[in-house]
C-alpha positions as CSV (number, residue, x, y, z in Angstrom):
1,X,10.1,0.0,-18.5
2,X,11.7,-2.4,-16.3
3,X,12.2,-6.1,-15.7
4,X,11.3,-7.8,-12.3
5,X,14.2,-9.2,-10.7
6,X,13.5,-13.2,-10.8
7,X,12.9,-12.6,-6.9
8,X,10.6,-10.4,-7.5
9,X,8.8,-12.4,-9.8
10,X,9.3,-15.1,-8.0
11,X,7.2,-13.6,-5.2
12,X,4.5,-12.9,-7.7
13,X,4.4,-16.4,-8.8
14,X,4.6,-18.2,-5.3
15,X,1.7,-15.5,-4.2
16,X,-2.2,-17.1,-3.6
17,X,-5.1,-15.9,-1.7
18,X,-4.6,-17.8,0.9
19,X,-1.0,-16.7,1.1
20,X,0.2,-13.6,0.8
21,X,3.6,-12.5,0.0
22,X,3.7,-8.9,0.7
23,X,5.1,-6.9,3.7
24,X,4.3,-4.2,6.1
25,X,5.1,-2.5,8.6
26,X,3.2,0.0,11.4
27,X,4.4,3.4,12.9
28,X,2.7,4.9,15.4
29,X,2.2,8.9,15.2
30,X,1.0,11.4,17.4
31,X,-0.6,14.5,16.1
32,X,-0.1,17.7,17.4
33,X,-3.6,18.8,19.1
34,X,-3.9,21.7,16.5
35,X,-3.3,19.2,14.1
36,X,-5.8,16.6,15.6
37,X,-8.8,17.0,13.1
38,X,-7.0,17.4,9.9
39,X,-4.3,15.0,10.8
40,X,-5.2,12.4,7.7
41,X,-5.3,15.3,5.0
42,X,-1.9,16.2,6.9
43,X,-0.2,12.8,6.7
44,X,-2.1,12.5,2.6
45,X,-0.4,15.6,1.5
46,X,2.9,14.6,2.6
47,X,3.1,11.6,1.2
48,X,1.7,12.5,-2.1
49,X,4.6,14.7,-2.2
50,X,7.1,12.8,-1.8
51,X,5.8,9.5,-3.7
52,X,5.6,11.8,-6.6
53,X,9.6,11.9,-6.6
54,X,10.0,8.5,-6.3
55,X,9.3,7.2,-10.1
56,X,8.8,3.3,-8.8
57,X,5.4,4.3,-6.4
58,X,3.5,5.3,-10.1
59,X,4.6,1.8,-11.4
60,X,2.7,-1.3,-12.2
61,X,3.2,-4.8,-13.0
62,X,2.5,-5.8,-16.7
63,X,2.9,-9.6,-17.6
64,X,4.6,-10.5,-20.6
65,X,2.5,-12.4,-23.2
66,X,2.3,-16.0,-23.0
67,X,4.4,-15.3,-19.8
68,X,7.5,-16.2,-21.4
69,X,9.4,-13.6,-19.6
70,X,9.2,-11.9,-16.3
71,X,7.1,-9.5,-16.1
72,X,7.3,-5.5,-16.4
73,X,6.8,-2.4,-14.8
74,X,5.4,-0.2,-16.4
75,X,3.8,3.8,-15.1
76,X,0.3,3.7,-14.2
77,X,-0.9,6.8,-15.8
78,X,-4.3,6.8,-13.5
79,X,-2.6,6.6,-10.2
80,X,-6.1,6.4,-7.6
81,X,-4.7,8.3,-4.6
82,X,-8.2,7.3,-3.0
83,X,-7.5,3.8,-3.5
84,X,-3.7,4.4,-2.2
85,X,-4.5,6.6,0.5
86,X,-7.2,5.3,3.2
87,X,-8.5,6.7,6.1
88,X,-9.8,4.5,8.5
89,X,-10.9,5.0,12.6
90,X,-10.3,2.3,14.8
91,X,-13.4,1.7,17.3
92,X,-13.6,2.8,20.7
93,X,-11.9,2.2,22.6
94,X,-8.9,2.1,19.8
95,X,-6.7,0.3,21.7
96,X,-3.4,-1.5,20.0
97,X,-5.0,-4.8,19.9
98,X,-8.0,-3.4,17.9
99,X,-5.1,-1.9,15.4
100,X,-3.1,-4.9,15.0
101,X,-6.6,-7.2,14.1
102,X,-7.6,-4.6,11.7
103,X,-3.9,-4.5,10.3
104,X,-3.9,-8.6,10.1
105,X,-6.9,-8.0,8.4
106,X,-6.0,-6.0,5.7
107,X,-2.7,-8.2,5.2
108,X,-4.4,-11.0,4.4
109,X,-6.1,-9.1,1.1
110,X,-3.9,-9.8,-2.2
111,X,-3.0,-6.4,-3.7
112,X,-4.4,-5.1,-6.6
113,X,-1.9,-6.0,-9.5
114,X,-3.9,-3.4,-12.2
115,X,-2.6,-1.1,-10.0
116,X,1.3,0.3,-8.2
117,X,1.5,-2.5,-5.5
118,X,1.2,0.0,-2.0
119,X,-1.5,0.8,0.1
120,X,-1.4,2.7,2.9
121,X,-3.7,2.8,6.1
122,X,-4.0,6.0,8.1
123,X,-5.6,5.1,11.2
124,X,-7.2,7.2,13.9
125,X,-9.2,7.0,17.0
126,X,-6.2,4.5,19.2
């Protein structure tokens, strides 16, 4: 168990639907054309792996009673990689526009605060 930092919480706080306060970011990766059709369950695995390591992707924020403290992380026992994890493809003709609307998009959705606070998009078809 840990304490938000008051920036943290601060964030949380200041946060509404019709502003977000999280952050994102894109890369752009280019399968191998062996690789082409499995590329998502590639990209999945890997990162499945390695956010197991890291304790803070399995943690949630818990809210103190009567919110007279920050609130808490605390482990998500139920981590939902298929909530974590998606796989979406772009439509044709998936060009970068197409993946920065669809990425604006999905910024604009609050996150899930019942759950760790990362989701990431695997896109293909640009």
């Amino acid at each position: 168990m840990e304490r938000l930092s008051a920036v943290d919480a601060a964030f949380l706080y200041a946060e509404k639907p019709e502003m977000p306060l999280h952050v994102g970011g894109i890369t752009v990766l280019e399968p191998k054309p062996e690789d082409q059709d499995g590329f998502f369950n590639i990209i999945a695995e890997n990162l499945k792996q390695r956010m197991m390591d890291i304790p803070q992707m399995r943690w949630r924020v818990a809210e103190q009673p009567f919110n007279l403290d920050y609130p808490i992380w605390v482990e998500d026992p139920d981590l939902d990689w298929d909530y974590h994890l998606v796989h979406e493809t772009l439509p044709k003709p998936g060009t970068m526009k197409q993946l920065y609307d669809r990425v604006g998009e999905l910024h604009m959705e609050l996150l899930d605060r019942s759950k760790p606070l990362f989701r990431q998009y695997i896109f293909d078809g640009l």
